[in-house]
C-alpha positions as CSV (number, residue, x, y, z in Angstrom):
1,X,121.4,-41.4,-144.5
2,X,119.5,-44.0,-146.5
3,X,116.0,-44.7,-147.0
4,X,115.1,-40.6,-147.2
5,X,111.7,-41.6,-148.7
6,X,111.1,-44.9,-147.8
7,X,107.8,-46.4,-149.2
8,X,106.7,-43.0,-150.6
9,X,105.3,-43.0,-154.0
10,X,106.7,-40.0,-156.0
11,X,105.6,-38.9,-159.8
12,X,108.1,-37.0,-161.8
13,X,107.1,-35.5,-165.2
14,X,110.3,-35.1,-167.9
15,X,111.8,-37.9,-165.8
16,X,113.7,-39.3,-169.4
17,X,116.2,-36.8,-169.3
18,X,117.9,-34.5,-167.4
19,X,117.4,-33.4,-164.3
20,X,113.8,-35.3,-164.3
21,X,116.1,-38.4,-164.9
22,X,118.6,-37.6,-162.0
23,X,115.6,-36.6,-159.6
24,X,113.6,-40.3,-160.5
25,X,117.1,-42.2,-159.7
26,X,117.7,-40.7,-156.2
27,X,114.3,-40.8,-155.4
28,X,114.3,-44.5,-156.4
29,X,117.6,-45.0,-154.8
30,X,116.4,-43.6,-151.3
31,X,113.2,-45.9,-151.4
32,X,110.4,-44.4,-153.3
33,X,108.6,-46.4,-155.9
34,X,108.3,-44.0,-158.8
35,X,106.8,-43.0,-161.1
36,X,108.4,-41.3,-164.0
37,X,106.2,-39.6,-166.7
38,X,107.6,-38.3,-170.2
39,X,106.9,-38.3,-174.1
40,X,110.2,-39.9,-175.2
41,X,109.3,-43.0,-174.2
42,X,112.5,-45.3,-175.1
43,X,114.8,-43.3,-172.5
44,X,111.9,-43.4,-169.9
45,X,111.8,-47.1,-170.3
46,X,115.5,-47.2,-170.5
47,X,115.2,-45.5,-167.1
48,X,113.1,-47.8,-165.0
49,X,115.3,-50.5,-166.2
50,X,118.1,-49.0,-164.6
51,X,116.4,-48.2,-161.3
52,X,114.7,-51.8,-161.2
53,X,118.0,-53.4,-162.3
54,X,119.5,-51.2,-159.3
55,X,116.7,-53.3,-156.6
56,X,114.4,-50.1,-157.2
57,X,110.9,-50.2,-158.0
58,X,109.7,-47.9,-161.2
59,X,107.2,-47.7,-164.0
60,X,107.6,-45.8,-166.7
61,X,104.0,-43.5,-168.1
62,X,104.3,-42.0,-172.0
63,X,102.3,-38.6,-170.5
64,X,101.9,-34.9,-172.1
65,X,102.0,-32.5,-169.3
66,X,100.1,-30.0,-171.5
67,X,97.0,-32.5,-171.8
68,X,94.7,-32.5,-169.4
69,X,93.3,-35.8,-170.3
70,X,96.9,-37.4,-170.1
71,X,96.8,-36.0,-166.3
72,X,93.7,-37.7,-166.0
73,X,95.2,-40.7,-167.1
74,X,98.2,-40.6,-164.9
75,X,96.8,-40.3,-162.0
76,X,94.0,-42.9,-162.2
77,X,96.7,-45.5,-163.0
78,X,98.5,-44.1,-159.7
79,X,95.5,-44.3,-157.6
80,X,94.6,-48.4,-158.7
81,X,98.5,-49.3,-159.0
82,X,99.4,-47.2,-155.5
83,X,96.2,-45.7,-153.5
84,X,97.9,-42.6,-153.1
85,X,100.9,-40.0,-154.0
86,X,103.4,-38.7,-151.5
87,X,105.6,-36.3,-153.7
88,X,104.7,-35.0,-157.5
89,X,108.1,-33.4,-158.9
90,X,106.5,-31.1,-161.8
91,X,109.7,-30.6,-163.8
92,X,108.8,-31.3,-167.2
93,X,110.0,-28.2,-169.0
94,X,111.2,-26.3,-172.6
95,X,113.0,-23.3,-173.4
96,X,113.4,-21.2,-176.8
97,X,114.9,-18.6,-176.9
98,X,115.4,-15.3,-179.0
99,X,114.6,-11.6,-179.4
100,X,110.8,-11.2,-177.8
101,X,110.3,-9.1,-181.3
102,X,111.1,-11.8,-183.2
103,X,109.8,-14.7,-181.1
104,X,106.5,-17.0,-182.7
105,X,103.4,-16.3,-180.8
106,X,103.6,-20.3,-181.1
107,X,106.5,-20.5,-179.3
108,X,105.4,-18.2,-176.5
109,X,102.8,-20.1,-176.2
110,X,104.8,-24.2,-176.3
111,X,106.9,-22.3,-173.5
112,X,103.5,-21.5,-171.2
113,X,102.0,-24.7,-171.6
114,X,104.6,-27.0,-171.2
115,X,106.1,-24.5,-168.1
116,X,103.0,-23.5,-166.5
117,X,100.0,-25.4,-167.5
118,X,102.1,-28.3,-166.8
119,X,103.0,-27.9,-163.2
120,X,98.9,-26.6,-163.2
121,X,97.5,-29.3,-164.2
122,X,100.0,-32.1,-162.1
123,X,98.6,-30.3,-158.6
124,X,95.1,-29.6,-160.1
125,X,94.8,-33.7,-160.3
126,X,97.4,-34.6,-158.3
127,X,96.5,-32.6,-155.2
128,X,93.3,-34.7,-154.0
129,X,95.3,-37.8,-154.2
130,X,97.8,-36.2,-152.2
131,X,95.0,-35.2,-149.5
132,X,93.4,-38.5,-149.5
133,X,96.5,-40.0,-148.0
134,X,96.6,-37.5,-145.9
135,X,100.1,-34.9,-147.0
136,X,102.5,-34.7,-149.0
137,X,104.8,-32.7,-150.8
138,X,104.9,-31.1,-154.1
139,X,108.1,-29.7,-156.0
140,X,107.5,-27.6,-159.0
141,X,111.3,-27.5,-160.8
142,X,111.7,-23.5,-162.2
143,X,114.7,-21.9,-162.8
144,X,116.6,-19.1,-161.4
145,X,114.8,-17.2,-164.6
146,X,112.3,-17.0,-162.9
147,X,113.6,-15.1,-160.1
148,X,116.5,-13.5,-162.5
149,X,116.4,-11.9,-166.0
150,X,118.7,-12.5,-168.7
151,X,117.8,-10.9,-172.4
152,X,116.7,-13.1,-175.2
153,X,114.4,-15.6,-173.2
154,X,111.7,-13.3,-172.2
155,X,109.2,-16.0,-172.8
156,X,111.2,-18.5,-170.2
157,X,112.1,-16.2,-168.0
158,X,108.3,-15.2,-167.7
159,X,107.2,-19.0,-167.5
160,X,109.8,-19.8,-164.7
161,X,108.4,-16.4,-162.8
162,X,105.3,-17.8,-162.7
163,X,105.9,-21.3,-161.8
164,X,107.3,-19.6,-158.4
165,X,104.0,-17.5,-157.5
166,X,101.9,-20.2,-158.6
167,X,103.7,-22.4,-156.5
168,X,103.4,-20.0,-153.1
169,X,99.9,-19.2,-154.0
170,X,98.8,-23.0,-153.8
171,X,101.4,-23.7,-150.6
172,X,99.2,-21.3,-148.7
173,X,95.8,-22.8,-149.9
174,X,97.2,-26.4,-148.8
175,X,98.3,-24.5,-145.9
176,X,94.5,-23.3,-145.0
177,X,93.4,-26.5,-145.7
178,X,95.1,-27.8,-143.5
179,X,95.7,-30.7,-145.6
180,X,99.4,-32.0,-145.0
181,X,100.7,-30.9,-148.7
182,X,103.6,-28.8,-148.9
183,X,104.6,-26.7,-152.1
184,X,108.0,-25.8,-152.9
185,X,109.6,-24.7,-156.4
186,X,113.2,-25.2,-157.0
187,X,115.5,-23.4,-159.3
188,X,118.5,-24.7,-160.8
189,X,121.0,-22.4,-162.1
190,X,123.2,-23.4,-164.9
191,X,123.3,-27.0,-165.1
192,X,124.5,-29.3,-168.5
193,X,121.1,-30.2,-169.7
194,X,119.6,-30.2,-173.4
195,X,117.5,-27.4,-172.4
196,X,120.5,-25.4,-173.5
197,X,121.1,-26.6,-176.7
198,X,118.0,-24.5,-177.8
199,X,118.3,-21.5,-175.1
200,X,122.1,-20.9,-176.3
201,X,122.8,-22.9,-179.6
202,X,124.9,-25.8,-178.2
203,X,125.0,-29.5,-178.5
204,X,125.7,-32.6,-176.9
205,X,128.8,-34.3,-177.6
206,X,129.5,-35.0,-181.5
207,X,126.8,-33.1,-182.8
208,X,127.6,-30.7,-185.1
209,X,126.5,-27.3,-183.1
210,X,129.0,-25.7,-180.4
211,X,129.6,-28.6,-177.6
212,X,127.5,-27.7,-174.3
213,X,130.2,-28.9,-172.4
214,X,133.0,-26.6,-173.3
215,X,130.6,-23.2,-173.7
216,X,129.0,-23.7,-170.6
217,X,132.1,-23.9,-168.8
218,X,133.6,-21.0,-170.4
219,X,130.0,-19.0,-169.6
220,X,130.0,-20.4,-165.9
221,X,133.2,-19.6,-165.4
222,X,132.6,-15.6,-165.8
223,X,128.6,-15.7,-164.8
224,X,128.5,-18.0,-162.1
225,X,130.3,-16.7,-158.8
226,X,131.1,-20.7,-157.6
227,X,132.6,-20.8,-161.3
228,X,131.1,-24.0,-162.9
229,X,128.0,-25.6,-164.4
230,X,125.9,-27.5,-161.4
231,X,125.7,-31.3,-161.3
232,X,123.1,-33.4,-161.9
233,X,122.7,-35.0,-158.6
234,X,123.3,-31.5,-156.8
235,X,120.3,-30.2,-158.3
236,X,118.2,-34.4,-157.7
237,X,119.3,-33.7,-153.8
238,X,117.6,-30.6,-153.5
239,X,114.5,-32.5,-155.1
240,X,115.4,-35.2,-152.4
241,X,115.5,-33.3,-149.4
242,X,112.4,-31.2,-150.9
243,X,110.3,-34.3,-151.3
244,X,111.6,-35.8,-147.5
245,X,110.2,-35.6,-144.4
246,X,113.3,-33.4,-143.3
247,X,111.7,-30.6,-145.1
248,X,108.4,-31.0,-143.0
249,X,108.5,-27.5,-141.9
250,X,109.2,-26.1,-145.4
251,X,106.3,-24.6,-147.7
252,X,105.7,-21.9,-150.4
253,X,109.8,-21.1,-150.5
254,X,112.4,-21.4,-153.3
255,X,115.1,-23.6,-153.1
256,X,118.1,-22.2,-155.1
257,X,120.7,-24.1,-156.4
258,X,122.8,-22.1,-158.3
259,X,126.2,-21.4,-157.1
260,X,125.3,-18.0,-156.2
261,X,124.2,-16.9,-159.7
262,X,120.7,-15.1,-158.9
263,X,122.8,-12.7,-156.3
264,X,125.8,-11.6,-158.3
């Protein structure tokens, strides 16, 4: 199928990198004009490029998820340049990790706000928006640490657990409101982002650190039951189908996408 979201308007924070970057191309790529939020703002801009050189329509928006007045910002400039938001993909995200007796309060801390205030304050102002147009769905990108726990990223694993009850909590409040919004989180399992490089000590290629490429094939292979890393554009199609009208009857789950790694 083509055209999945057709003339939707769809905002994803961390969209320069990553799965944020994957999620803003399909989007783009089945129709929606988009949005795409994120600090590092040479790779953002590099991104609508792309989309627009690809026939898609895309602006790029230098935003901190943890500032409330940057919310504030980014969704006035939606509302004059748009009237209204269909989909908000909240996956902006950071994870440190390390023993929780040894971890900064600090870090704690950068984990929660980017993790959870984040995806906070994206429905808190992008929720009325969403109403005024009458629906709309919201995807708030986790992880399966949030519904799985591994040592050494206590502070991760309790931001992505929270991100999933926050998420049903406010998909049965749209629910009562009877306002057309639906709220999903997805969680990707392992997947060859450079979230990893700081959770397990790896780099991209020609770095100087382990590659990500190699360790996280040799990890996936023994942790992951399907036996490799997930793609890119596995992880942007459940975003897709998330943010589609396909999913119209779909609120307050979790998506998984992780080759069967929560369950083994």
């Amino acid at each position: 199928m083509a055209g999945r979201v057709e003339g939707k308007i769809a905002l994803v924070t961390g969209a320069a990198n990553g799965i944020g970057r994957a999620a803003a191309l399909t989007l783009a790529r089945e129709g929606a004009s988009v949005v795409a939020t994120d600090l590092a703002q040479d790779p953002g801009e590099a991104l609508v490029r792309e989309i627009e050189q690809s026939g898609g329509r895309a602006v790029f928006m230098v935003h901190d998820v943890t500032c409330e007045d940057d919310w504030r910002r980014v969704i006035a400039e939606v509302r004059a340049r748009f009237t209204r938001l269909d989909v908000l993909v909240n996956n902006a995200g950071v994870g440190l990790s390390g023993a929780v007796t040894e971890m900064a309060l600090d870090d704690w801390r950068r984990q929660m706000a980017v993790n959870v205030d984040g995806p906070f304050l994206g429905v808190k102002h992008g929720l009325p928006l969403m109403r005024e147009g009458g629906g709309g769905s919201i995807v708030n990108v986790s992880s399966i640490a949030g519904i799985k726990a591994s040592p050494n990223v206590s502070g991760y694993c309790a931001s992505k657990g929270a991100v999933r009850l926050f998420t049903k909590s406010v998909a049965l409040e749209c629910a009562a409101a009877k306002d057309g919004v639906r709220v999903n989180s997805l969680h990707p399992g392992v997947v060859e982002t450079a979230i990893w490089d700081t959770l397990i000590g790896t780099g991209p290629a020609g770095s100087n650190a382990r590659p990500r490429s190699s360790t996280l094939a040799s990890f996936t292979a023994q942790a992951v039951p399907l036996g490799r890393p997930g793609r890119l554009d596995e992880i942007a199609a459940g975003i897709l189908w998330l943010a589609s009208d396909e999913s119209s009857y779909v609120s307050g789950t979790e998506l998984v996408i992780d080759g069967a790694r929560s369950i083994a």
